[in-house]
N, C-alpha and C positions, 0 to 999 in steps of 0.2 A: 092935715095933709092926708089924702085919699093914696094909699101906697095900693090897692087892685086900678086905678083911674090912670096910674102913671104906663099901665101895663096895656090899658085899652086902648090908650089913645098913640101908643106906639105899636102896633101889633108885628112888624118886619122885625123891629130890637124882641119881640117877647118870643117870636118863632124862632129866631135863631140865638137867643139863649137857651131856648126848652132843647135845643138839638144840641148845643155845648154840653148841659147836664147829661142828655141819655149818651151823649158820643163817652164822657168819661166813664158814666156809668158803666158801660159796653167794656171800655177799656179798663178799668180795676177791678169788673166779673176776672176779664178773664186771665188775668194775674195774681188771683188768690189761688195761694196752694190750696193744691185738692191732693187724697191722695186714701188708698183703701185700709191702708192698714196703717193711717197717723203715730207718729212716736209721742204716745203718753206716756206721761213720768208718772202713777200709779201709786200711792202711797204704800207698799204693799211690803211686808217683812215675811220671813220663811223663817219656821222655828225646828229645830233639827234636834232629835235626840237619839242616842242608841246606843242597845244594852242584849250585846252579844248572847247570841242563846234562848234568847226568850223568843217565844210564839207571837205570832200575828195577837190571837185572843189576852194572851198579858201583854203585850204593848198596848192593847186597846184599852185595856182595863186600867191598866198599872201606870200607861205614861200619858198616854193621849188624853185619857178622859181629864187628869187631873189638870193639866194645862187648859183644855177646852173651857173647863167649869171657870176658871183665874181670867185667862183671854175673854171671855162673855161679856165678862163684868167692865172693857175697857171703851171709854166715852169715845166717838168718835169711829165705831167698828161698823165696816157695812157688809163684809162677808168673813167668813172661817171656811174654812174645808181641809181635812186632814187625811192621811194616808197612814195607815199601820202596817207593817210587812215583820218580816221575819228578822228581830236584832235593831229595828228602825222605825222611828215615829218623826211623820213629816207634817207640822200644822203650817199652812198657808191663810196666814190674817191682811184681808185689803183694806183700807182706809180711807174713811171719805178726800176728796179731794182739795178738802180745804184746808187737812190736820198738815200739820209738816210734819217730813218724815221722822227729823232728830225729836220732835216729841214726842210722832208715835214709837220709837226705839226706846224712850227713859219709858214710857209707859210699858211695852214688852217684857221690858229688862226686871220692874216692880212687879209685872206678873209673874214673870217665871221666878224669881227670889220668896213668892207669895208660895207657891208650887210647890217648891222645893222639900219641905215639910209632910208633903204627900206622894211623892216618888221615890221609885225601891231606895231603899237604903244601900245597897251595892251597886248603884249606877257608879259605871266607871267613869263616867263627866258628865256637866249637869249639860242641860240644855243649849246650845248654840243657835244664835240669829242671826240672820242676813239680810239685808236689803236687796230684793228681785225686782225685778220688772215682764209682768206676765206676759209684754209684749217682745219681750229678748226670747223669741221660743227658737230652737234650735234649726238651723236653716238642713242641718245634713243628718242623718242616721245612720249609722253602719253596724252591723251586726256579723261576730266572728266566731266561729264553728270549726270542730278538728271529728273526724270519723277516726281518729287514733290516739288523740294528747286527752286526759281526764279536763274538765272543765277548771280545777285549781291551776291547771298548766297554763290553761289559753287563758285564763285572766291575769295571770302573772307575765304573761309575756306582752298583753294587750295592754298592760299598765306601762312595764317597764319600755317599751318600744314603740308601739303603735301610737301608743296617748301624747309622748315625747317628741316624735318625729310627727305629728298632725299642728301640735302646740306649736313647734318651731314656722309652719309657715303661713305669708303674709294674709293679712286682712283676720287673723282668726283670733277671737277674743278669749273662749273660756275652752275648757274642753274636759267632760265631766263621760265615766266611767259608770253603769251599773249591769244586775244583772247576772253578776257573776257570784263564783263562791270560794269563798277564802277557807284553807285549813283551819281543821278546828280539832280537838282533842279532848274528848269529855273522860274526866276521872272520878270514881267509882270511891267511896273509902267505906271501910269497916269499918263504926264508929269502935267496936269494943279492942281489935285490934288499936287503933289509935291510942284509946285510954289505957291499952297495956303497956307502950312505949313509952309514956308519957307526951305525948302531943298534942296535938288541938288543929282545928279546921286552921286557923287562921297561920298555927305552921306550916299548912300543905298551901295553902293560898302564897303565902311569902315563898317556899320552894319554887313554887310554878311560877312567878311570876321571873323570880331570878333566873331561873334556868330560861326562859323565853326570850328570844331573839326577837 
């Protein structure tokens, strides 16, 4: 059986099938979402460390690098990019789009346990990760400024107030603070003094820490 013969020899049935096909065709173009900035799920983990005090240059050295070298080495990585600031080391790892995320997290997790070994020995917590989506970029910015209150004041009040009273209303999912700068209190010690009291660093480390609120 000739199946192009069955088409010739009807030509009214194959014209007004060809125009059934393009009519639906027409119609399921124009019902496919479209849309500019699509909601992709992103394999994409954020790895947060910080270790009050220290300089942009030792977080680069001291935290960032060592992480970066451990994360390199994981199957499935199609970018990194990192940030170092002052007290803070922020590595951003994306992953191809076929890894699932919960593997790529056990693999994060055996990097930074690998790490570990090579970051300051007085990090006051090791590394924390989270799951991002590069596409959740923040819809609003505000920026808050006093010509009379020190900048420790206007962050303390933007935390306790502003961040609170933003969080409480509808439609609003995360609501993240930076920018600011937190009291801080560097202390000084003699070491010979010290050794004439009998003490040691790690006595002044346990006072400070008890006496801190």
């Amino acid at each position: 059986m000739n199946l192009s013969r069955q088409f010739i020899v009807r030509p009214v049935a194959t014209s007004l099938l060809t125009a059934a096909i393009v009519l639906a065709g027409i119609v399921a173009y124009r019902q496919l979402p479209v849309a500019a900035l699509p909601q992709v799920d992103y394999p994409t983990i954020q790895v947060v460390t910080f270790y009050p005090g220290a300089s942009p240059d030792v977080m680069a050295s001291g935290v960032t690098a060592p992480l970066e070298r451990q994360f390199g080495q994981l199957p499935g990585l199609k970018q990194m990019t990192s940030i170092s600031s002052s007290g803070s080391s922020i590595v951003t790892l994306q992953f191809d789009l076929a890894l699932s995320i919960d593997v790529a997290e056990q693999q994060v997790q055996a990097a930074v346990n690998a790490a570990a070994t090579f970051l300051p020995r007085d990090l006051p917590n090791p590394p924390v990760y989270s799951k991002v989506n590069p596409a959740d970029a923040p819809v609003l910015t505000l920026g808050v400024t006093s010509q009379s209150l020190p900048l420790t004041a206007v962050e303390d009040l933007a935390d306790t107030r502003l961040v609170q009273k933003i969080a409480q209303l509808p439609g609003v999912g995360l609501v993240t603070l930076s920018g600011g700068q937190k009291p801080a209190v560097r202390i000084q010690v003699n070491p010979a003094r010290l050794a004439a009291n009998g003490l040691t660093m790690e006595d002044v480390r346990t006072a400070v820490a008890a006496a801190n609120v």
